[in-house]
N, C-alpha and C positions, 0 to 999 in steps of 0.2 A: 478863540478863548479856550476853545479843549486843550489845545496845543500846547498853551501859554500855562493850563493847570497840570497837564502834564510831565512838564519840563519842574514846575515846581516843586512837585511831588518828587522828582525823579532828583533835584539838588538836594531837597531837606532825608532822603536817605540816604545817599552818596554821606551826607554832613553825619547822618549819625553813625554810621559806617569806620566816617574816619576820628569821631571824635573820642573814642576807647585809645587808639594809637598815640593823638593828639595832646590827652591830657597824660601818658606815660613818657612823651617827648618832653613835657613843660613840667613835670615830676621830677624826670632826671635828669633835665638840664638846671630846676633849683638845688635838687639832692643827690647826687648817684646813688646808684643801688651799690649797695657793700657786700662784695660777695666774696668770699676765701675757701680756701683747697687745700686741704690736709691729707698728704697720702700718708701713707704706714711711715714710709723710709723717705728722705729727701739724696736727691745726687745719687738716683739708681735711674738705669734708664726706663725703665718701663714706666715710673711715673713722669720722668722729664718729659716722654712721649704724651703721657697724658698733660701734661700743664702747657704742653704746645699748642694742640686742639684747644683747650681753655683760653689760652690768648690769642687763638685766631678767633674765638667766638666774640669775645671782648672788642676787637679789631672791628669784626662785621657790625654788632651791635654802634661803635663808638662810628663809622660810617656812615647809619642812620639817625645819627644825631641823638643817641642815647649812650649818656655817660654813665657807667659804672668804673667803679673803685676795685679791681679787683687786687689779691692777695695771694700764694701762696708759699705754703709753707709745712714743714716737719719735721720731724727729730732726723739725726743724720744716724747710720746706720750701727754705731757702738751706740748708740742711748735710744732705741726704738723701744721703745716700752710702753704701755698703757697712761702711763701716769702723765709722760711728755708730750704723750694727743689729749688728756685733759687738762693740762698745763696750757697749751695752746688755745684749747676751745674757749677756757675760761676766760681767756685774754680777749679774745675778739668779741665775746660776748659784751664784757665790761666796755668792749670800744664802740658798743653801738651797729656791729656790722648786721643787715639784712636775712644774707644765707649761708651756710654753713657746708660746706661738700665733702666729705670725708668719707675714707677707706678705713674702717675700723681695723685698728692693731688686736683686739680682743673684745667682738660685740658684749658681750656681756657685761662687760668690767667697766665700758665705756657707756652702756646705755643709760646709768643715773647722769653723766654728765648731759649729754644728749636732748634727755627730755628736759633738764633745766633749762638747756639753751632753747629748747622748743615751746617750754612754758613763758622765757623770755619775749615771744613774739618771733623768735627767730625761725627762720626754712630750713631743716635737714635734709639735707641730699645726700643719701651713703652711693656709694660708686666702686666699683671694683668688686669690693667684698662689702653683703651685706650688714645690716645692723642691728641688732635685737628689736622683736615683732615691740612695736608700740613707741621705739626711740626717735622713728626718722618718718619723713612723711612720704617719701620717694624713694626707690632704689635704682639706679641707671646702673640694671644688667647688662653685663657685655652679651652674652649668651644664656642661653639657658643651660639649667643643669646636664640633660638629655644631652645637648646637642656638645658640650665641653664633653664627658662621658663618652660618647661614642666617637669624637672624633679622638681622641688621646688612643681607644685600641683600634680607631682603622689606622692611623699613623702606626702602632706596632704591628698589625695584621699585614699590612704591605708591604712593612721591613722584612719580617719575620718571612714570607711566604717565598720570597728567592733563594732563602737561605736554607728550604728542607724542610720547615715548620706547614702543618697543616691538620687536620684530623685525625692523619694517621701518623703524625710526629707531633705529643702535645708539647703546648711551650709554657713553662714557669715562669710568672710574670710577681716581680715588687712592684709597690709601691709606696714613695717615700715622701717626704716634707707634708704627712699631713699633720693640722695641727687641729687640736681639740675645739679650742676656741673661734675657728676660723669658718663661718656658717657657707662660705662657698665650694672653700676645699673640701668638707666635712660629703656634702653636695653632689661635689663630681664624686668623691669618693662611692656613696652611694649609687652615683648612677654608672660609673665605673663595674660594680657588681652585678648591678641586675642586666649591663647589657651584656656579662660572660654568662652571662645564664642561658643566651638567646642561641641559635643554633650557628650563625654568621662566626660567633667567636668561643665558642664551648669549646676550642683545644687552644685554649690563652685559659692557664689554672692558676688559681694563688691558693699553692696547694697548705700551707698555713699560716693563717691570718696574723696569729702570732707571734712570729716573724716576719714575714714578708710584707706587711704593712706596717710601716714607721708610725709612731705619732711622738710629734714634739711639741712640750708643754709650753717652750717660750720662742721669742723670736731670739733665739740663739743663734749666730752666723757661724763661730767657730762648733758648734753644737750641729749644724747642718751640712758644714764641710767633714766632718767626722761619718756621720750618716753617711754621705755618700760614697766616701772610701771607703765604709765597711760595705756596703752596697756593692759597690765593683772589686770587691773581694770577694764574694760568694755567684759573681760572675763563671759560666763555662756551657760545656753541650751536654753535661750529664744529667741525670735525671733528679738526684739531689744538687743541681744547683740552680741556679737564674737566667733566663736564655730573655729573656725584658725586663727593662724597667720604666716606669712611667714615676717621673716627679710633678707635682700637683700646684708648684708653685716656682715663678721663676727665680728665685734664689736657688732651690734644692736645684733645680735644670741647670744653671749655667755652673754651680757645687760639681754636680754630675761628672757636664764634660770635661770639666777641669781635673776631676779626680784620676780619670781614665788616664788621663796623659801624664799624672803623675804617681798613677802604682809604681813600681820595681817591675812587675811583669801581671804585663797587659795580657786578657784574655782577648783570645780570637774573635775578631771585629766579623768575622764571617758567620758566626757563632751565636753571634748575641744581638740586642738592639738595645737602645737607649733614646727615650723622650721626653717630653715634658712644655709645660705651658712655661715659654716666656718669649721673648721680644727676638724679630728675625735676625737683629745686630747682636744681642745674647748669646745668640747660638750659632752663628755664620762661620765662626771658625773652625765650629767642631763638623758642621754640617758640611762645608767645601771639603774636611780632610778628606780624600778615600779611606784612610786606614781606620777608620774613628768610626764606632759602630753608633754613633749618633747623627743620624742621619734626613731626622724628619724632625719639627716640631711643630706645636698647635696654639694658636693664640687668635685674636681678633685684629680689628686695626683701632689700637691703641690714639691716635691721633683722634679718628673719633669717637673715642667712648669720653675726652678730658670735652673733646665740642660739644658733643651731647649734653652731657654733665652740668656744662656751664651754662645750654640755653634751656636747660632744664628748671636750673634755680632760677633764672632770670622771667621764665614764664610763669614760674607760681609770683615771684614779686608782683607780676605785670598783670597779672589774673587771668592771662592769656589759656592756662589750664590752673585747673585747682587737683587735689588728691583722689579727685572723682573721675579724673576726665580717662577717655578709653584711647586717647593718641596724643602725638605732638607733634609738630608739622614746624620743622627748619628749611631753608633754603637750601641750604648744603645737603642735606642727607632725605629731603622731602617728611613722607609721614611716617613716625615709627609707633606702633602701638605699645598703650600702658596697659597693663593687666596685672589688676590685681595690686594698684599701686607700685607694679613695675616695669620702667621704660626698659623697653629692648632692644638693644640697639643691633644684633644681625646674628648670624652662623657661624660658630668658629672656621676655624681656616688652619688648613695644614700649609705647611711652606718645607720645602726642599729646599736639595741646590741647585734647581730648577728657579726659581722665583727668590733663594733669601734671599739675592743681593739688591733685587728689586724696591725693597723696602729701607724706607731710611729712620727708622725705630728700631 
């Protein structure tokens, strides 16, 4: 009889255990969860890399016998503007859809739309770049500020140090594509500064601010190819010119190396360094050239910050975490902690041409 109450007790938890999963499998196989992805720019690859991770989550989920509806979508790169990620928002809204995942083209301009979609009953999940404090309920950081920040100057620090740059040789460092509006770039920027403060990088100067930090007020493309060939125009080894640069966002990055290879007359690649946060196939052509002082670049793995992203909205639908919770546990990527209302998904990463080919984003 012990045995037999034993065993009892031991099914009616096992039952309630399973029956949270149970009634979210019989949820969405009457309803799918509606969930859409708005990067900034559509047909760039650093989000295509992210909408791939997103449909491999879809994929895993749709597996387990849980259907969702997934969506994505965004302005193409001549109409990136604010108004065309609330044009969108507003659409999906009116369609009923669950969650909402979006890279803010300009958090602030965006965050009235935002909280209406979130007063709608709808899930904000901003990803990439954050979203004004009170618009979104989640942010799925790729990295932290600190850790983008300090890996952008060990990327120049390592270039820079074969080539005569050290303590006793200081190096003049820009930095360009940031933009006012952009609360991540804004971010590393900041943390860009306080870590030349530290003694690892105190002969990396940005001897004035400004000049040598960009800020652009729109998503301008022909605006940021212009920046960057004025950029490697004030390139050289002298001490009024530029011996680094770091771009902040992968447009200004792959601007960059593009620029270089189209001055009239290229500064000395022995001379200089050049980097920037964007995707390992962005930058593989500059980074394989030897002549091409671009040589290093810093980014995450995009593939899963779109996975992330995507089982991130699917676990507030699911109640699996709510805005409180302190992690979130995937099959794919195990547990990644939330703090502070933000998932974090890992370290940035530098990549050579040692490893860029390695990657297929």
């Amino acid at each position: 009889m012990k045995k037999l109450a034993m065993t009892l007790v031991a099914i009616m938890c096992a039952t309630l255990v399973l029956a949270p999963l149970a009634a979210v499998a019989a949820q969405s196989a009457d309803k799918p969860f509606k969930i859409a992805m708005l990067p900034r720019v559509r047909g760039e690859n650093y989000f295509d890399a992210c909408k791939t991770g997103a449909d491999e989550a879809v994929e895993e989920l749709k597996a387990k016998g849980i259907a969702v509806e997934f969506v994505y979508d965004g302005p193409p790169q001549d109409q990136a503007t604010n108004q065309m990620q609330v044009n969108i928002i507003e659409g999906w809204v009116a369609q009923g859809f669950d969650a909402i995942i979006v890279s803010p083209m300009d958090a602030e301009a965006l965050a009235p739309t935002l909280t209406r979609a979130r007063e709608a009953g709808v899930f904000v999940i901003a990803f990439d770049a954050d979203a004004a404090e009170g618009s979104r309920d989640l942010f799925v950081n790729q990295a932290t500020a600190d850790a983008v920040g300090r890996g952008l100057l060990t990327a120049v620090a390592d270039s820079l140090r074969p080539k005569g740059y050290g303590p006793d040789h200081i190096a003049n460092l820009s930095v360009i594509g940031c933009a006012t509006f952009d609360v991540n770039g804004m971010a590393w920027l900041a943390s860009i500064k306080e870590h030349l403060k530290t003694d690892e990088f105190s002969w990396i100067v940005i001897q004035d601010e400004s000049k040598d930090i960009s800020f652009l007020a729109a998503a301008d493309f022909a605006l940021i190819q212009q920046e960057a060939a004025a950029t490697i125009g004030r390139l050289g080894p002298n001490s009024d010119q530029i011996q680094a640069v770091i771009a902040v966002n992968s447009f200004s990055a792959a601007a960059l190396g593009a620029a270089y290879n189209t001055v009239a007359v290229r500064p000395d690649a022995s001379a200089v360094t050049l980097t920037g946060l964007a995707t390992p196939s962005g930058l593989a052509p500059y980074i394989l050239d030897e002549a091409h002082p671009m040589d290093r670049g810093v980014l995450w793995n995009v593939v899963d910050l779109g996975y992330l992203s995507l089982m991130t909205a699917y676990q507030l639908l699911s109640g699996e975490i709510t805005v409180d919770s302190s992690s979130i546990t995937t099959s794919r990527l195990g547990t990644r902690e939330i703090i502070n209302t933000e998932v974090l998904l890992g370290d940035a990463l530098i990549f050579d041409a040692t490893n860029v080919e390695t990657f297929d984003y």
